[in-house]
C-alpha positions in Angstrom: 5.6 14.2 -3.1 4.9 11.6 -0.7 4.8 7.8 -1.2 0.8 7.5 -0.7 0.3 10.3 -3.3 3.0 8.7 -5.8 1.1 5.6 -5.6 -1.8 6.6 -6.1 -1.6 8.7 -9.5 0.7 6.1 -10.5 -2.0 3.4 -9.7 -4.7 5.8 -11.2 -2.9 6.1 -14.3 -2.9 2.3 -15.1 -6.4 1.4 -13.1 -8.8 4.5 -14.5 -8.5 3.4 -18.1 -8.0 -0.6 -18.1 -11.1 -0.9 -16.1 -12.4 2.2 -17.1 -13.5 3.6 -13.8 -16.7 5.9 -13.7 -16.9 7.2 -10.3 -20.2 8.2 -8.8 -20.9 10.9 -5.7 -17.6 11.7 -4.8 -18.8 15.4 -3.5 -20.5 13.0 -0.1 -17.3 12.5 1.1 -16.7 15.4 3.6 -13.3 17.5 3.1 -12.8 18.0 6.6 -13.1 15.9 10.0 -13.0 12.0 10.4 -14.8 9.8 7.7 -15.2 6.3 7.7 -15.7 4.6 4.0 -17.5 1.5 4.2 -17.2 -0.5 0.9 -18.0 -4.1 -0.2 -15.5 -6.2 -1.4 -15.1 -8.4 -4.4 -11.4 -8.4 -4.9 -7.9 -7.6 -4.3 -8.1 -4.3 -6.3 -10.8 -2.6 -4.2 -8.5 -0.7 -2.0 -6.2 0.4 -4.4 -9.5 1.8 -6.6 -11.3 3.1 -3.4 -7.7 4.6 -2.6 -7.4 6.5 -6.3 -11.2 7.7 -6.1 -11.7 9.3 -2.9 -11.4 12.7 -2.7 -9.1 11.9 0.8 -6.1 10.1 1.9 -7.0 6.7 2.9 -5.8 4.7 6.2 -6.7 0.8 5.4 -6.2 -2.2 7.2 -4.4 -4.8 5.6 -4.1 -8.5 6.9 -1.0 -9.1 9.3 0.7 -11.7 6.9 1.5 -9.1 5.0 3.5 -6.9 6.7 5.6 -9.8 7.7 7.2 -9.6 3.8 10.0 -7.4 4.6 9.3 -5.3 0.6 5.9 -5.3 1.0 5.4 -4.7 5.2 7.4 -1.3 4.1 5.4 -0.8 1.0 1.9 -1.0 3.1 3.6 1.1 5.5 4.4 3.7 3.3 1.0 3.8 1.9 -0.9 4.2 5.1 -2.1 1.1 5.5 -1.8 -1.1 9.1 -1.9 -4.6 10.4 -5.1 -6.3 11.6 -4.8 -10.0 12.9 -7.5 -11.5 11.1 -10.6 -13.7 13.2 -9.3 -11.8 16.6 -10.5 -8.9 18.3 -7.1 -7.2 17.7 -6.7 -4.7 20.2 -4.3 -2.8 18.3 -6.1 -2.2 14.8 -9.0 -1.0 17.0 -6.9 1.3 19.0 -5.1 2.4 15.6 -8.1 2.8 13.5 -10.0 5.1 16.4 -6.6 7.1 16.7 -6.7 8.0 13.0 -10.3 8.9 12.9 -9.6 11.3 16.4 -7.0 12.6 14.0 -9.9 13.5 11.7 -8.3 11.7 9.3 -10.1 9.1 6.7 -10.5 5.2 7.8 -11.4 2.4 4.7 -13.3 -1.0 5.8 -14.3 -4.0 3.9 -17.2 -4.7 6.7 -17.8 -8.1 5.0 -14.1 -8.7 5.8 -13.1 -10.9 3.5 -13.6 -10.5 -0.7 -16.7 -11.9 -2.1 -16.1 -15.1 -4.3 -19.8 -14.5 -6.1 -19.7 -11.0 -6.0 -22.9 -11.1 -3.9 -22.8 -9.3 -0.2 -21.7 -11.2 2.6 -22.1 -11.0 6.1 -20.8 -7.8 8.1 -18.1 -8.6 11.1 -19.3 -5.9 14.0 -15.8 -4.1 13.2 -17.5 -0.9 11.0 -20.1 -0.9 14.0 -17.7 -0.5 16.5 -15.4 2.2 14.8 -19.0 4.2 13.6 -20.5 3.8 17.2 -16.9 4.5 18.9 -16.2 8.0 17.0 -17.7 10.9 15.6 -17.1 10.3 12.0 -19.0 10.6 8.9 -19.8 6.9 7.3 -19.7 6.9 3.9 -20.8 3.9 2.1 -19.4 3.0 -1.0 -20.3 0.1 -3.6 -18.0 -1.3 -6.2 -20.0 -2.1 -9.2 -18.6 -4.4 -12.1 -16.2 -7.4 -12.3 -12.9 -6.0 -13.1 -12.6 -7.1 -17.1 -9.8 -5.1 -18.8 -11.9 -2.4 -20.7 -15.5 -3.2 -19.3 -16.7 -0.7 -17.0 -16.5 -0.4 -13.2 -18.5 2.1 -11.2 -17.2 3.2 -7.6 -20.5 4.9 -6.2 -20.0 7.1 -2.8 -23.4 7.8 -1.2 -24.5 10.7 1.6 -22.6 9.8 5.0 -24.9 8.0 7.2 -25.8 9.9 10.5 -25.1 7.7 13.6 -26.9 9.6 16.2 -30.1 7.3 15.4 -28.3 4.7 16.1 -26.6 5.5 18.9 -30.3 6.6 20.7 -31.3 3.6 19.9 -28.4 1.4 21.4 -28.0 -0.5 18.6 -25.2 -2.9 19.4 -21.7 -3.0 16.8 -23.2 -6.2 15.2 -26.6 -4.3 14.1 -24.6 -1.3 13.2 -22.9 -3.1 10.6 -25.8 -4.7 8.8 -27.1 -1.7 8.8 -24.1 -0.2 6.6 -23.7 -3.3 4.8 -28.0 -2.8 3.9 -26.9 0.9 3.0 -23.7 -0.3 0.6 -26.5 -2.7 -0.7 -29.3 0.0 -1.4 -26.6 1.6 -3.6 -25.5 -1.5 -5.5 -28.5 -1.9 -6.7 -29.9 1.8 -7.6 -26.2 1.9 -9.9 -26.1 -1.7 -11.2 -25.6 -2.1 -14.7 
């Protein structure tokens, strides 16, 4: 067994009851070719849940800092997860994340970027446009529903991939791209809020 699936059914054992996690329309993320999950993000356990309720193998991107702390760099490593410089156009999370999705492997984003502090939506950065427009994956938005209280209920709610092609005939630049995943991610929060 690999790291990534070690961690995650060791993550899943501990997460899935303390916040008793209900998971909604997993069977909308494809089995097969590249995928892009787009979630919002309200705190530091959102990819470790989004990671032990997909159906796939997630590839994240994790702040730089991070893998600067010799444990934890390797940790991240191991897990599949990859440096972004944060507030740059890193040229090498770009290149890394479109590699993994020609792979047809699974890509996770935060588009807001940064966790919530109100647990209302923030702002897209044009990153998810750019990977959705650049590729040929599926986008899947996702919506993390509740507040992370030890034995209150949190819903992780996967809608139908979003087709692109729309988009793309309409030359809608990265930046409109993105608000329009972020107004999908938002449609869904509120159809499966509490």
């Amino acid at each position: 067994m690999n790291l990534y699936k070690f961690a995650k059914s060791v993550v899943a054992l501990i997460l899935f009851p303390l916040y008793r996690i209900h998971v909604i329309g997993k069977e909308n993320v494809p089995s097969k070719g590249p995928v892009i999950i787009c979630s919002n993000h309200i705190s530091n356990l959102d990819p470790p849940v989004v990671g032990i309720t997909s159906p796939r193998d997630i590839h994240f991107m994790a702040k730089g800092e991070l893998f600067e702390k010799p444990f934890l760099g390797k940790l991240l490593i191991g897990i599949q997860a990859f440096p972004v410089r944060r507030g740059l156009a890193d040229r090498n999370a770009l290149r890394r994340g479109l590699e993994i999705l020609k792979d047809g492997e699974t890509l996770g984003l935060f588009p807001e970027g940064t966790r919530s502090k109100t647990g209302e939506l923030g702002k897209p950065l044009a990153g998810a446009g750019f990977f959705a427009l650049r590729s040929k994956a599926a986008i899947i938005p996702c919506a993390i529903i509740g507040s992370y209280k030890p034995f209150k209920k949190t819903k992780v709610v996967y809608g139908k991939p979003i087709s692109m092609d729309l988009y793309r005939e309409a030359k809608l630049t990265a930046q409109e791209t993105a608000d329009a995943i972020m107004h999908e991610i938002k449609l869904l929060k509120e159809k499966h809020q509490f």
